[in-house]
TITI-446343 format. One record per residue (C-alpha): x, y, z negated. Coordinates in steps of 0.5 Angstrom, whole numbers, padded with zeros to 4 digits, always signed. Example, Ala and Ser with C-alpha at 12.3 -4.5 7.8 and 13.67 -1.06 7.14 Angstrom:
+0025-0009-0016 +0027-0002-0014 
***
This chain:
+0186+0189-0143 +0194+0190-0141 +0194+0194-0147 +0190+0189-0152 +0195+0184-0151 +0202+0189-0151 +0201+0196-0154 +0207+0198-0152 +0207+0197-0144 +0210+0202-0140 +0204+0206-0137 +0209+0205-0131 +0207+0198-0131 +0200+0198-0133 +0200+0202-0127 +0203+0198-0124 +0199+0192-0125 +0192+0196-0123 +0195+0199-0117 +0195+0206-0119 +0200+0212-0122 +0202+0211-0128 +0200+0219-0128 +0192+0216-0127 +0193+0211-0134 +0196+0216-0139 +0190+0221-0136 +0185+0215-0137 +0189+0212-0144 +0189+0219-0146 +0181+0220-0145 +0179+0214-0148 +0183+0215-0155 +0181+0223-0156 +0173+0220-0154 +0174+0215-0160 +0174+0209-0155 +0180+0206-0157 +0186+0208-0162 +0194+0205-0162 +0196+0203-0167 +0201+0197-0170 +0198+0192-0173 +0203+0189-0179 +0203+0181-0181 +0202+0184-0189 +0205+0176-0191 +0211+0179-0188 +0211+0184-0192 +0210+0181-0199 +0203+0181-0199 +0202+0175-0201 +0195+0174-0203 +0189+0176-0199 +0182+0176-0200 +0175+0178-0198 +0170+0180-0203 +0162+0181-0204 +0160+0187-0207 +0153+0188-0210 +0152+0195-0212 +0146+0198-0216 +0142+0202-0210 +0144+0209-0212 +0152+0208-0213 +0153+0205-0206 +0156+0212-0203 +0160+0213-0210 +0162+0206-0210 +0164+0206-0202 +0169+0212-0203 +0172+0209-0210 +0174+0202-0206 +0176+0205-0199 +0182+0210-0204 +0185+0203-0206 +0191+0202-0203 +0189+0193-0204 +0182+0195-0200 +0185+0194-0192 +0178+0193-0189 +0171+0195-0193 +0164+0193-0190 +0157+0195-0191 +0153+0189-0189 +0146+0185-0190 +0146+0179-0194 +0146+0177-0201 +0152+0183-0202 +0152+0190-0200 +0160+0190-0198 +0165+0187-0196 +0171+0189-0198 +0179+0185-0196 +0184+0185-0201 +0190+0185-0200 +0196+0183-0206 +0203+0182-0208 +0201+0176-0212 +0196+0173-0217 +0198+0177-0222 +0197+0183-0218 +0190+0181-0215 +0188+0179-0224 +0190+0186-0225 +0187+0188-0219 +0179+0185-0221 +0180+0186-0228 +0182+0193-0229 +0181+0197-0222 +0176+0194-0219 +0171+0196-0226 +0173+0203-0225 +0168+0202-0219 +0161+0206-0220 +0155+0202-0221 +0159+0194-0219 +0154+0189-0221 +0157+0182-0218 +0163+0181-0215 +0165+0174-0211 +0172+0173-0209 +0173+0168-0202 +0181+0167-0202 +0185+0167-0195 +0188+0159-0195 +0190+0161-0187 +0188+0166-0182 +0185+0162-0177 +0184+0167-0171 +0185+0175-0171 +0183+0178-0165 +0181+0186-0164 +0178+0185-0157 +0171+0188-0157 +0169+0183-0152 
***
Protein backbone atom coordinates (compact mmCIF):
# COMPACT_ATOMS: atom_id res chain seq x y z
CA UNK A 1 0.00 0.00 0.00
CA UNK A 2 2.61 2.66 1.06
CA UNK A 3 3.83 2.29 -2.34
CA UNK A 4 0.36 2.50 -4.21
CA UNK A 5 0.16 5.89 -2.72
CA UNK A 6 3.69 7.18 -3.12
CA UNK A 7 6.15 5.21 -5.68
CA UNK A 8 8.81 7.04 -4.54
CA UNK A 9 9.02 6.39 -0.95
CA UNK A 10 12.36 5.56 0.47
CA UNK A 11 12.30 1.62 1.27
CA UNK A 12 13.92 3.21 4.64
CA UNK A 13 10.57 4.61 5.29
CA UNK A 14 8.58 1.83 4.02
CA UNK A 15 10.49 -0.10 6.56
CA UNK A 16 9.88 2.00 8.61
CA UNK A 17 6.41 1.98 8.51
CA UNK A 18 6.04 -1.77 8.86
CA UNK A 19 8.56 -2.30 11.59
CA UNK A 20 11.31 -3.98 9.26
CA UNK A 21 14.73 -3.21 7.52
CA UNK A 22 14.86 -1.45 4.42
CA UNK A 23 17.07 -4.34 3.42
CA UNK A 24 13.68 -6.75 3.92
CA UNK A 25 11.37 -4.23 1.61
CA UNK A 26 14.09 -4.16 -1.34
CA UNK A 27 14.11 -8.16 -0.88
CA UNK A 28 10.47 -8.17 -1.07
CA UNK A 29 9.82 -5.20 -3.65
CA UNK A 30 12.30 -7.10 -5.73
CA UNK A 31 10.60 -10.49 -5.59
CA UNK A 32 7.17 -8.96 -6.25
CA UNK A 33 8.36 -7.17 -9.71
CA UNK A 34 10.36 -10.06 -11.15
CA UNK A 35 7.37 -12.48 -10.10
CA UNK A 36 5.29 -10.27 -12.24
CA UNK A 37 3.07 -8.84 -8.92
CA UNK A 38 3.74 -5.46 -9.47
CA UNK A 39 5.73 -2.96 -11.65
CA UNK A 40 6.85 0.70 -10.91
CA UNK A 41 6.33 2.84 -13.06
CA UNK A 42 5.22 6.64 -13.76
CA UNK A 43 2.08 7.64 -14.54
CA UNK A 44 1.84 10.83 -16.70
CA UNK A 45 -1.60 13.32 -16.67
CA UNK A 46 -1.25 12.93 -20.99
CA UNK A 47 -3.82 16.50 -20.66
CA UNK A 48 -0.55 17.86 -19.13
CA UNK A 49 1.41 17.05 -21.96
CA UNK A 50 -0.81 18.12 -24.73
CA UNK A 51 -3.16 15.49 -25.12
CA UNK A 52 -5.95 17.28 -25.36
CA UNK A 53 -8.76 14.69 -26.44
CA UNK A 54 -9.04 11.30 -24.96
CA UNK A 55 -11.36 8.64 -25.76
CA UNK A 56 -12.54 5.08 -25.54
CA UNK A 57 -13.47 2.89 -28.59
CA UNK A 58 -15.61 -0.15 -29.05
CA UNK A 59 -14.28 -2.21 -31.73
CA UNK A 60 -15.87 -5.18 -33.48
CA UNK A 61 -13.66 -7.18 -35.47
CA UNK A 62 -14.53 -10.15 -37.95
CA UNK A 63 -13.53 -13.40 -36.08
CA UNK A 64 -10.51 -14.35 -37.83
CA UNK A 65 -8.97 -10.96 -37.86
CA UNK A 66 -9.18 -10.59 -34.08
CA UNK A 67 -5.08 -11.52 -33.42
CA UNK A 68 -4.22 -9.15 -36.37
CA UNK A 69 -6.35 -6.44 -35.29
CA UNK A 70 -4.81 -6.77 -31.53
CA UNK A 71 -1.53 -6.27 -32.61
CA UNK A 72 -2.12 -3.53 -35.34
CA UNK A 73 -3.99 -1.43 -32.82
CA UNK A 74 -1.43 -2.02 -29.85
CA UNK A 75 1.56 -0.49 -32.53
CA UNK A 76 -0.32 2.77 -32.55
CA UNK A 77 1.03 5.41 -30.59
CA UNK A 78 -2.74 6.94 -29.84
CA UNK A 79 -3.86 3.57 -28.34
CA UNK A 80 -2.74 3.60 -24.16
CA UNK A 81 -4.99 1.06 -23.23
CA UNK A 82 -6.50 -2.01 -25.33
CA UNK A 83 -9.06 -4.55 -24.03
CA UNK A 84 -10.33 -7.61 -25.41
CA UNK A 85 -13.69 -7.97 -23.81
CA UNK A 86 -17.62 -9.38 -23.81
CA UNK A 87 -20.17 -7.58 -24.95
CA UNK A 88 -21.40 -6.04 -27.82
CA UNK A 89 -17.70 -5.04 -29.05
CA UNK A 90 -14.96 -7.20 -29.13
CA UNK A 91 -12.18 -4.45 -27.66
CA UNK A 92 -11.76 -1.54 -26.06
CA UNK A 93 -9.31 0.36 -27.05
CA UNK A 94 -8.23 4.41 -25.20
CA UNK A 95 -7.27 6.69 -27.53
CA UNK A 96 -5.20 9.35 -26.55
CA UNK A 97 -4.94 12.60 -28.94
CA UNK A 98 -3.42 16.52 -29.51
CA UNK A 99 -6.71 17.28 -30.90
CA UNK A 100 -9.76 16.93 -32.75
CA UNK A 101 -8.18 17.24 -35.77
CA UNK A 102 -5.61 14.39 -34.57
CA UNK A 103 -8.22 12.16 -33.49
CA UNK A 104 -10.19 12.81 -37.25
CA UNK A 105 -7.23 11.74 -38.77
CA UNK A 106 -6.75 9.19 -36.51
CA UNK A 107 -10.41 7.30 -37.13
CA UNK A 108 -10.46 8.52 -40.62
CA UNK A 109 -6.86 7.15 -41.98
CA UNK A 110 -5.44 5.15 -39.41
CA UNK A 111 -7.69 3.40 -37.68
CA UNK A 112 -8.94 1.83 -41.21
CA UNK A 113 -5.45 0.13 -41.82
CA UNK A 114 -6.76 -2.16 -39.14
CA UNK A 115 -7.74 -5.78 -40.53
CA UNK A 116 -11.14 -6.98 -40.36
CA UNK A 117 -12.71 -3.53 -38.14
CA UNK A 118 -16.55 -3.76 -38.93
CA UNK A 119 -17.92 -1.24 -36.59
CA UNK A 120 -16.30 1.42 -34.28
CA UNK A 121 -18.15 3.76 -31.62
CA UNK A 122 -16.22 6.24 -29.95
CA UNK A 123 -17.12 7.57 -26.26
CA UNK A 124 -15.28 10.76 -25.62
CA UNK A 125 -13.82 11.65 -22.17
CA UNK A 126 -15.69 15.03 -20.69
CA UNK A 127 -13.91 14.32 -17.05
CA UNK A 128 -12.13 11.48 -15.47
CA UNK A 129 -14.16 10.83 -12.48
CA UNK A 130 -11.99 8.35 -10.67
CA UNK A 131 -8.55 6.67 -11.68
CA UNK A 132 -7.28 4.19 -9.24
CA UNK A 133 -4.43 1.21 -9.86
CA UNK A 134 -5.31 -0.21 -6.66
CA UNK A 135 -6.06 -3.97 -7.27
CA UNK A 136 -8.26 -3.89 -4.30
Amino acid sequence: DALVQDGRMPFVEIGRRLNVSESTVRQRVAKLTADGVMQITAVTNPLKLGYDVICMLGLSVDAPHRAAAADALAAFDEVTYLIACTGRHDFLAEITCRSTAHLLDFMANRLGEVPGILSSESFGYLSVLKESYRSE
